[in-house]
TIRO-2110 file (N, C-alpha, C; in Angstrom, 1 decimal):
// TIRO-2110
24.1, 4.5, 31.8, N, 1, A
23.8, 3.1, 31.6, CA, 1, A
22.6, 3.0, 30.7, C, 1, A
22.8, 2.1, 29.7, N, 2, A
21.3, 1.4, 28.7, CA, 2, A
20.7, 1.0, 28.8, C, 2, A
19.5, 0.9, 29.1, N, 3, A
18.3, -0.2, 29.6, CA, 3, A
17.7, -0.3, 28.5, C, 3, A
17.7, -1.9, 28.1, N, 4, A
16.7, -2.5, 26.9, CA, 4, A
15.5, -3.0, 27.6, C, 4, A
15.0, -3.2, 26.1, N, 5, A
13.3, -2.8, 26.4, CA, 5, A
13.5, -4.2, 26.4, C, 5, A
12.7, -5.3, 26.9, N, 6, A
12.8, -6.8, 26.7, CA, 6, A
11.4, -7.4, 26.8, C, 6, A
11.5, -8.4, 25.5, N, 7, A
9.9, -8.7, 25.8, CA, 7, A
10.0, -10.0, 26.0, C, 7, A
9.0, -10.8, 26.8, N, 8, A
9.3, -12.4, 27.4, CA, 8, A
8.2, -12.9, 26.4, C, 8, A
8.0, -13.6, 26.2, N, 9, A
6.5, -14.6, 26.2, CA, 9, A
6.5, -15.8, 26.9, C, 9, A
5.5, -16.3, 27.4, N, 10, A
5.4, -17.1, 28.3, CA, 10, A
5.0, -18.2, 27.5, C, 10, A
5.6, -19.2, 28.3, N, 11, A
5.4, -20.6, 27.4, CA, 11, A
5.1, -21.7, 27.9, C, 11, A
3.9, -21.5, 29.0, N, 12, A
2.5, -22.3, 29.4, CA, 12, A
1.9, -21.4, 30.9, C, 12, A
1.3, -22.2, 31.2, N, 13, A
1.0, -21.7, 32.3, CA, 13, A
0.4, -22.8, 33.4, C, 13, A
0.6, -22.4, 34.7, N, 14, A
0.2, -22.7, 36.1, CA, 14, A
-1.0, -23.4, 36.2, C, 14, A
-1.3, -24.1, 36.7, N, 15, A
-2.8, -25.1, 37.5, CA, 15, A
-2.5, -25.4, 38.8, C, 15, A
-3.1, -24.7, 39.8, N, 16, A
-2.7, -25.1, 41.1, CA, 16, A
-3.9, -25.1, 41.9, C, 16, A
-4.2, -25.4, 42.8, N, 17, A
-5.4, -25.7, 43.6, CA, 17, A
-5.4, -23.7, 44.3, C, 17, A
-4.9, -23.1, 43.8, N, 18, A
-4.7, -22.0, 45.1, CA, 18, A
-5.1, -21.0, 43.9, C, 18, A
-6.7, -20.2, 44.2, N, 19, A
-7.4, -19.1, 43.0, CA, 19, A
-6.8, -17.9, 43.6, C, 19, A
-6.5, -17.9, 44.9, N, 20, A
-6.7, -16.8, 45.4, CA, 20, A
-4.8, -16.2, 46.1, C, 20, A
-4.2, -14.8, 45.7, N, 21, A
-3.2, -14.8, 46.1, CA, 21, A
-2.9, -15.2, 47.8, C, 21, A
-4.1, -14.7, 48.5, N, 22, A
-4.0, -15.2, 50.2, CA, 22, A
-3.7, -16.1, 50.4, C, 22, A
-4.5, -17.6, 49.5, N, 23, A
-4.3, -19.3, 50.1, CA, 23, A
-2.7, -19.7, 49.6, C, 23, A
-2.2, -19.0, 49.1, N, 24, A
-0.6, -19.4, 48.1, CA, 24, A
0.1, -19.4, 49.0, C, 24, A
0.6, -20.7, 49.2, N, 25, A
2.2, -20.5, 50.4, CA, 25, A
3.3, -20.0, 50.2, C, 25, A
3.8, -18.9, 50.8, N, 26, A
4.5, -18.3, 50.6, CA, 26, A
6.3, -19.1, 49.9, C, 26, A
6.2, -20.5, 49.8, N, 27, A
7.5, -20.8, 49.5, CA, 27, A
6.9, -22.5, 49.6, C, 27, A
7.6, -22.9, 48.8, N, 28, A
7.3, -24.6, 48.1, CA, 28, A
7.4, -25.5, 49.5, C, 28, A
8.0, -25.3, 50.6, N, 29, A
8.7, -25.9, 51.7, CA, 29, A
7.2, -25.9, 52.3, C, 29, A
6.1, -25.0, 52.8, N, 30, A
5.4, -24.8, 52.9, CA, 30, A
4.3, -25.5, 52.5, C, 30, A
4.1, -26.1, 50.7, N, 31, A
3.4, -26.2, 50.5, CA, 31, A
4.0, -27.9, 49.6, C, 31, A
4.3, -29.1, 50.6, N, 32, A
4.6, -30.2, 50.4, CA, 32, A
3.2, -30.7, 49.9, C, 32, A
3.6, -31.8, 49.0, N, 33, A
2.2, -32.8, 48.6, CA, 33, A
1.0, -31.6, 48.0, C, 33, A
1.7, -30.9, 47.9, N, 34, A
0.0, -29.8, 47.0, CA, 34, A
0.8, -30.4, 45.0, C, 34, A
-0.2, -30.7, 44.8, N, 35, A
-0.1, -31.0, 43.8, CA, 35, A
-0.6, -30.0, 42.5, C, 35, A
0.3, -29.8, 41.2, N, 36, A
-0.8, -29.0, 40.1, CA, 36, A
0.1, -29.7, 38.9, C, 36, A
0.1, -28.7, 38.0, N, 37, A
0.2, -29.1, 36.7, CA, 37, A
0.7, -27.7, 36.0, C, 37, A
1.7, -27.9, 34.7, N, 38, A
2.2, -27.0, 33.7, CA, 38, A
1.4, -27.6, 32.3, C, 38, A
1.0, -26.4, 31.9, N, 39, A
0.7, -26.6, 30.5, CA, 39, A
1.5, -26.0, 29.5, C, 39, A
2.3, -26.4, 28.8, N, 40, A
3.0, -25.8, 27.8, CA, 40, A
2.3, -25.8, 26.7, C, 40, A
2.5, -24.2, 26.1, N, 41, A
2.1, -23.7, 24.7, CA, 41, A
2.4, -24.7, 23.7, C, 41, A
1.6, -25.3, 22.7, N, 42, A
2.3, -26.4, 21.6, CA, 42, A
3.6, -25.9, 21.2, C, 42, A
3.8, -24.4, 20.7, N, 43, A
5.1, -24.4, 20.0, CA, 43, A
6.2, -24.6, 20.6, C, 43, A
6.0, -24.7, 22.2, N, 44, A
7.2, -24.8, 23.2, CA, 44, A
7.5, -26.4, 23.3, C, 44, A
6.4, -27.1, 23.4, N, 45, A
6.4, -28.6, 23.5, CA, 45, A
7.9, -29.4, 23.3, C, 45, A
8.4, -29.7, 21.7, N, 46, A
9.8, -29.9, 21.9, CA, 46, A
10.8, -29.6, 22.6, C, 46, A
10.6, -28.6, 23.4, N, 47, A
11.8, -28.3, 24.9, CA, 47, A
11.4, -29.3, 25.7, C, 47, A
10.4, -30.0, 25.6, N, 48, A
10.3, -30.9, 26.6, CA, 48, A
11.1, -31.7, 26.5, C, 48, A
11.7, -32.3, 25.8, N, 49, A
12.8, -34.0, 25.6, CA, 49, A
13.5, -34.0, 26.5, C, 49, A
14.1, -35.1, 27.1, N, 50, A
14.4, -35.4, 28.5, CA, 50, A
13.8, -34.8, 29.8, C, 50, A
13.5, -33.5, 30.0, N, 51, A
13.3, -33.0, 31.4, CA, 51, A
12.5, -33.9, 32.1, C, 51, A
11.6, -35.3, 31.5, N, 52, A
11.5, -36.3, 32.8, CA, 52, A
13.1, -37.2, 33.1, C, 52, A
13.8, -36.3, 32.6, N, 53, A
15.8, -37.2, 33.9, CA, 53, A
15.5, -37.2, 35.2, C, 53, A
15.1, -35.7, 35.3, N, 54, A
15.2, -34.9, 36.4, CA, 54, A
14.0, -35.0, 37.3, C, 54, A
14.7, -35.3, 38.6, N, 55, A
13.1, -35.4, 40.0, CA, 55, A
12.8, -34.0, 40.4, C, 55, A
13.4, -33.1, 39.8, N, 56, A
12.9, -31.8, 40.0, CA, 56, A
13.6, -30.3, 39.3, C, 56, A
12.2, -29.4, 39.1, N, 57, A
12.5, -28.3, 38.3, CA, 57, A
12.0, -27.2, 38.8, C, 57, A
13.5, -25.8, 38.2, N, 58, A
13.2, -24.7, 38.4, CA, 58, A
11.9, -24.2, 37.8, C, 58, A
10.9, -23.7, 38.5, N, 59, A
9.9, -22.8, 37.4, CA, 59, A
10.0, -21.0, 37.7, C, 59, A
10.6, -20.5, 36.7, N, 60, A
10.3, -19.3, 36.5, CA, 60, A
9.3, -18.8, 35.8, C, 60, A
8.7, -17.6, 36.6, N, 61, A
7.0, -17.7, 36.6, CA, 61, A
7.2, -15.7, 37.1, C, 61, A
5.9, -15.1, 36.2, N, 62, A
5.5, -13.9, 36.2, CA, 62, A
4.3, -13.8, 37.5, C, 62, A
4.5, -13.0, 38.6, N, 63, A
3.6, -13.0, 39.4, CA, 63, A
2.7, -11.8, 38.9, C, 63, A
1.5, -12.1, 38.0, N, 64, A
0.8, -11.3, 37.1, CA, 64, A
-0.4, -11.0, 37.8, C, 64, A
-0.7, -11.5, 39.3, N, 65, A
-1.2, -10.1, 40.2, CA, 65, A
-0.8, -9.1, 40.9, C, 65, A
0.8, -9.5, 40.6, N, 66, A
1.6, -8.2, 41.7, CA, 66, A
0.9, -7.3, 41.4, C, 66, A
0.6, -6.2, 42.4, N, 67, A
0.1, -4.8, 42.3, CA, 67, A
1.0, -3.8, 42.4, C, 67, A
2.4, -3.6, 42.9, N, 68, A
2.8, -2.7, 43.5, CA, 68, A
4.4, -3.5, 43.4, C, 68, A
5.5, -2.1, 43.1, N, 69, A
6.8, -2.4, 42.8, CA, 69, A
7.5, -2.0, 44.1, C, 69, A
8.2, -2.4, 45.5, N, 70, A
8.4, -1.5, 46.1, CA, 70, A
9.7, -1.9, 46.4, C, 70, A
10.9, -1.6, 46.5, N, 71, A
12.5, -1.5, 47.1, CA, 71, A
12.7, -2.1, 48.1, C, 71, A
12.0, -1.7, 49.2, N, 72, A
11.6, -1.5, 50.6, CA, 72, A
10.5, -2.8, 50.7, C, 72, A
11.0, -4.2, 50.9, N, 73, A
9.4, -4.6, 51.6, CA, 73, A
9.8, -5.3, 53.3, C, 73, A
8.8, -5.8, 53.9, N, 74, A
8.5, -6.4, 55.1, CA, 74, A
8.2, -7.5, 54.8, C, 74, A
9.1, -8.7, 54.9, N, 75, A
9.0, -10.2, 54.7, CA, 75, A
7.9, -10.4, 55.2, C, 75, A
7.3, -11.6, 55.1, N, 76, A
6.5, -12.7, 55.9, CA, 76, A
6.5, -13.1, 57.2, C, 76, A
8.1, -13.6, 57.3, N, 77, A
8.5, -13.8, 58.5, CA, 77, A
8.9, -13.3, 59.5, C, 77, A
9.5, -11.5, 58.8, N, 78, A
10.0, -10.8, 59.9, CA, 78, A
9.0, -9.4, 59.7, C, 78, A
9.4, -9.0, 60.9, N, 79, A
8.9, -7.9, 61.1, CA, 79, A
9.7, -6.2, 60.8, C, 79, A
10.5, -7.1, 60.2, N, 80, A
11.8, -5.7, 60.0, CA, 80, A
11.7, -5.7, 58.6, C, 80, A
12.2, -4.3, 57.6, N, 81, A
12.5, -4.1, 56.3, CA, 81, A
13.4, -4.2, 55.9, C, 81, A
13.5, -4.9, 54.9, N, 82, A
14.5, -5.3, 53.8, CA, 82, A
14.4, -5.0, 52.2, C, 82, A
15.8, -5.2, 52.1, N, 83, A
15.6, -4.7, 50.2, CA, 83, A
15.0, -5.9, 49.7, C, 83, A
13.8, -5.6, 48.6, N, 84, A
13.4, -6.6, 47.7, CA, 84, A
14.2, -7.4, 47.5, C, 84, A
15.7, -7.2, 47.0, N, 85, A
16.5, -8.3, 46.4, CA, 85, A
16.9, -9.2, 47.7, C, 85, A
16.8, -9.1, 49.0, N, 86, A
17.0, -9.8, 50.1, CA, 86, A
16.2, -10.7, 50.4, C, 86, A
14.7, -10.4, 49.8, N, 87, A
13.7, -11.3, 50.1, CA, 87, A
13.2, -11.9, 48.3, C, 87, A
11.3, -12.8, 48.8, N, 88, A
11.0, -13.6, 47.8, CA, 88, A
10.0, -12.7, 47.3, C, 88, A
9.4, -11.3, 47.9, N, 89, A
8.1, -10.8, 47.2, CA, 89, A
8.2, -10.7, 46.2, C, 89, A
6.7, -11.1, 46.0, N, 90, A
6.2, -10.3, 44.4, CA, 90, A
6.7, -8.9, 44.6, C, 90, A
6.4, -8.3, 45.4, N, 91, A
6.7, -6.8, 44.6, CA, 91, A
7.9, -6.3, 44.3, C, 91, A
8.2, -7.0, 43.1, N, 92, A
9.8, -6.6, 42.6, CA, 92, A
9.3, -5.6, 41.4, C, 92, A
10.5, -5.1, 41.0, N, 93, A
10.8, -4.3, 39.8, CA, 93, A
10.0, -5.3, 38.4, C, 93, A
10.4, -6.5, 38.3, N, 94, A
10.2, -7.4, 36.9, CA, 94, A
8.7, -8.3, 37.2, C, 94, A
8.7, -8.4, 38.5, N, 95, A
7.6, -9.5, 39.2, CA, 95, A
8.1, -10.7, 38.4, C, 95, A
9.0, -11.2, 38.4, N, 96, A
9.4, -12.7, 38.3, CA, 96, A
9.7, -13.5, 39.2, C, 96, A
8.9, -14.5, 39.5, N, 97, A
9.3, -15.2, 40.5, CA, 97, A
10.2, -16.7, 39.9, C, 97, A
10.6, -17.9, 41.1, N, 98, A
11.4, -18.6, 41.2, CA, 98, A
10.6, -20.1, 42.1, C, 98, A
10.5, -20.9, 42.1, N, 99, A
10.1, -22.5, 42.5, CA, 99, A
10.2, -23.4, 42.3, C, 99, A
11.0, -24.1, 43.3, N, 100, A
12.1, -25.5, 42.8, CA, 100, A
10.5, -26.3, 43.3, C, 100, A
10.0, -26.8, 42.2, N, 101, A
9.2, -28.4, 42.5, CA, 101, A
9.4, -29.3, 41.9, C, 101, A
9.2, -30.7, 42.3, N, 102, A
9.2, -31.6, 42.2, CA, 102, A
8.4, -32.2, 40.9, C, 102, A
9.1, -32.3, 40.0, N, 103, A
8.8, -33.3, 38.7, CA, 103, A
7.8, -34.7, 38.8, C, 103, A
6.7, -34.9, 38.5, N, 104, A
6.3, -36.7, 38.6, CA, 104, A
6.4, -37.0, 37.7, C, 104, A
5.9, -36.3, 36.6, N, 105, A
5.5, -36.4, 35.0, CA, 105, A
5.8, -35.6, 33.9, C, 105, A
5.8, -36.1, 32.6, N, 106, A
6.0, -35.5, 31.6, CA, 106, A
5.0, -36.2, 30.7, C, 106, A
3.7, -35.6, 30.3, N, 107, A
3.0, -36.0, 29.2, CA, 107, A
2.4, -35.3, 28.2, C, 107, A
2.7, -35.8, 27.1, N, 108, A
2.9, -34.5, 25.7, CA, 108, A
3.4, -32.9, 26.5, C, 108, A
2.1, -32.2, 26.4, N, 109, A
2.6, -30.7, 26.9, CA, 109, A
1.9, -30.6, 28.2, C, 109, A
2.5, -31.5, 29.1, N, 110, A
1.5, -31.0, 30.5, CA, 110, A
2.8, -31.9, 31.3, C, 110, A
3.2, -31.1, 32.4, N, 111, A
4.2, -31.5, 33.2, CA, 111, A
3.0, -31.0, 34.5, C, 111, A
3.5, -32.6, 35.3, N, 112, A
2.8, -33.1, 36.8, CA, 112, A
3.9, -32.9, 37.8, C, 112, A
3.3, -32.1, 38.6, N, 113, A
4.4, -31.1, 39.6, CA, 113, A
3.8, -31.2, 41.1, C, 113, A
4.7, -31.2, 42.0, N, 114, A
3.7, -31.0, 42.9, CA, 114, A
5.1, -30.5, 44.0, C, 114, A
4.3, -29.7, 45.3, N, 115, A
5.2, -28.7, 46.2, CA, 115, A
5.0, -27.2, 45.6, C, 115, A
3.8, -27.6, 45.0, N, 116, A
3.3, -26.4, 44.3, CA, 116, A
2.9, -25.0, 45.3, C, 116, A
3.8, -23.6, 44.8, N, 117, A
3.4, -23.1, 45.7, CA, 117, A
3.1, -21.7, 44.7, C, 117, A
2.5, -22.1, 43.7, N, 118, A
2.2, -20.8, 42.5, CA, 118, A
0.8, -20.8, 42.6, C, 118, A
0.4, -19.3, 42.1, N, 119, A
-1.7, -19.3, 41.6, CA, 119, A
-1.5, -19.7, 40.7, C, 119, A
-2.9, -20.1, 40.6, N, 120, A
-3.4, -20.9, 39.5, CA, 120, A
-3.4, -19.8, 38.3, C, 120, A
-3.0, -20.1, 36.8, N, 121, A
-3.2, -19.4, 35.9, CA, 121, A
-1.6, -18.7, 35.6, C, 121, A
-0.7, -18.8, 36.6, N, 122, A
0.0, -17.9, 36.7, CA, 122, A
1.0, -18.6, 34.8, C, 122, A
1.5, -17.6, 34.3, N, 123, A
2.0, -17.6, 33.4, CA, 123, A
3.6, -17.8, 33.3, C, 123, A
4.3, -18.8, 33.1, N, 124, A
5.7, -19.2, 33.2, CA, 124, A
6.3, -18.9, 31.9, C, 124, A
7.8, -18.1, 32.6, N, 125, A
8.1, -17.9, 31.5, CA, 125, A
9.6, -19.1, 31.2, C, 125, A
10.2, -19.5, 31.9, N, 126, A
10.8, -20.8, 31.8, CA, 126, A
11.2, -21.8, 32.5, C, 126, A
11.2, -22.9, 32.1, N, 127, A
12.0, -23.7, 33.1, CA, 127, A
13.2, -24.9, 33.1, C, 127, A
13.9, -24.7, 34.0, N, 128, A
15.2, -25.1, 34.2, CA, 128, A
15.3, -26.3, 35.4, C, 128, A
16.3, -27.3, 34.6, N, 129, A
16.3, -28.8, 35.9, CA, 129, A
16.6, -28.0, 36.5, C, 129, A
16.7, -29.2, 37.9, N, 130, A
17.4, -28.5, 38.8, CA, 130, A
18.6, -30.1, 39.0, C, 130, A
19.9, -29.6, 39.1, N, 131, A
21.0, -30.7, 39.5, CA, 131, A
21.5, -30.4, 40.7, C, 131, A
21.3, -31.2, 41.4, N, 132, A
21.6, -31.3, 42.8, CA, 132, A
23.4, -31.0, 42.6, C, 132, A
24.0, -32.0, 41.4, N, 133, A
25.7, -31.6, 41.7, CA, 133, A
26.4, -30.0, 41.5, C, 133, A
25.1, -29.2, 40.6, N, 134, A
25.5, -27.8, 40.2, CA, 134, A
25.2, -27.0, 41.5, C, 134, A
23.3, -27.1, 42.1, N, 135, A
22.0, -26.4, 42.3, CA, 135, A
22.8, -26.6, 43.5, C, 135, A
23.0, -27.6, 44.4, N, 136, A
22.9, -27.9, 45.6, CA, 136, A
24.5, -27.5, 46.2, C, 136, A
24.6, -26.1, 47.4, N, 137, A
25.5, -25.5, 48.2, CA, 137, A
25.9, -26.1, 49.7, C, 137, A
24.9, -27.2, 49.8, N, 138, A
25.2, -28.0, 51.1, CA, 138, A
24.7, -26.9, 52.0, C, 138, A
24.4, -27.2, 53.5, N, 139, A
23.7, -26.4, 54.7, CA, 139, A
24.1, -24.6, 54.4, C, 139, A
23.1, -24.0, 54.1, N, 140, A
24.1, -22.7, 54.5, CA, 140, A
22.9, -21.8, 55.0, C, 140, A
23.7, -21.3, 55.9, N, 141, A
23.0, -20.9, 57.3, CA, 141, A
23.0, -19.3, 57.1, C, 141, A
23.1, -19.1, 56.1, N, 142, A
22.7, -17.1, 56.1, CA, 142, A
21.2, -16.8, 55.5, C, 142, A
21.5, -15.7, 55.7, N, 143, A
19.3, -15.1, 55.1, CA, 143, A
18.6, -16.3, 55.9, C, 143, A
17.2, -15.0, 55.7, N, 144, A
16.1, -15.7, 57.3, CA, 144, A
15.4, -17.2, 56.0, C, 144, A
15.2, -17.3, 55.0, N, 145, A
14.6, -18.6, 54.7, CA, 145, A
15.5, -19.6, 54.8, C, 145, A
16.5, -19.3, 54.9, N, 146, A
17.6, -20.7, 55.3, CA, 146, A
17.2, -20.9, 56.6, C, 146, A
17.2, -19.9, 58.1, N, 147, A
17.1, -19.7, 58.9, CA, 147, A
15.3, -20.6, 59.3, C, 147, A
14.6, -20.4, 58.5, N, 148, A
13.5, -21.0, 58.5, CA, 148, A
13.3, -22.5, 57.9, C, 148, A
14.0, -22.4, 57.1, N, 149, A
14.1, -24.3, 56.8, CA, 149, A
14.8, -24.7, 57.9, C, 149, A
15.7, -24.2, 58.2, N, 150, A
16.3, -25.3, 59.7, CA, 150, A
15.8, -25.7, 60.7, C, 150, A
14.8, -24.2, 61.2, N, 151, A
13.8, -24.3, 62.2, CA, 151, A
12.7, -25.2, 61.8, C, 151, A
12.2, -25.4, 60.4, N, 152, A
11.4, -26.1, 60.0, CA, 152, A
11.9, -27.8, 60.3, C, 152, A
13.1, -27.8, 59.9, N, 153, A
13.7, -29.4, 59.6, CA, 153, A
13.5, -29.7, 61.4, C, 153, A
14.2, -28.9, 62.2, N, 154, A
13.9, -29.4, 63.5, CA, 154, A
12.6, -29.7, 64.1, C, 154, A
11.8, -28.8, 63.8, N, 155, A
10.0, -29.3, 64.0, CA, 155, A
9.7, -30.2, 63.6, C, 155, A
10.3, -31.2, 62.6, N, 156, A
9.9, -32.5, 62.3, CA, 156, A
10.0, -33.5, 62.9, C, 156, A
END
């Protein structure tokens, strides 16, 4: 098999109340009403047109303090090991992460976000609406973060 060399560039970056990897909630559900901000690079700016349609956006984002690549991690939640691709850690092979938040604003190059659950600084490399008629699979009850939103929805 081929493996190409790929190079990304990031096209703005993260503002979030959270400097530190410890205070970052582990998942946007977590971290309701935290509020931050995207700053897009000028040359990216024109991808903005329409994305205020949408009450909410995918942000893919480089976790660029990951330290460590590992196959093998121990969720958050559980106490047992699992393959990286089962869970949300940073320590993946690519360190790319994934966060559905909530859209308020679009102004020039600064998009107002909030359910913010990224570090500050962190460097994004795209983002994608999110359409509820594509995105959205209705209840589904497998893997422990589904398992944990449900538990979560009932504690309310």
């Amino acid at each position: 098999m081929t493996h190409h060399n790929i190079k990304l560039t990031p096209i703005g970056t993260v503002y979030s109340p959270f400097k530190k990897k410890e205070e970052t909630p582990v998942q946007t559900i977590y971290a309701r009403g935290v509020k931050g901000k995207i700053i897009i690079d000028p040359e990216f700016v024109d991808g903005l047109s329409d994305l205020d349609r949408f009450s909410h956006i995918f942000v893919l984002f480089y976790f660029h303090k990951a330290q460590t690549t590992d196959l093998i991690v121990i969720p958050y939640f559980e106490g047992k090991q699992r393959g990286v691709y089962a869970t949300r850690s940073p320590s993946r092979p690519n360190h790319i992460g994934l966060s559905l938040v909530q859209l308020n604003k679009v102004d020039m190059n600064t998009i107002f976000i909030e359910d913010v659950d990224i570090l500050d600084g962190t460097p994004v490399l795209d983002i994608k609406p999110y359409s509820p008629g594509l995105d959205n699979r209705g209840e589904n009850d497998r893997g422990l973060l589904a398992r944990c939103w449900q538990r979560l929805k009932k504690e309310r």
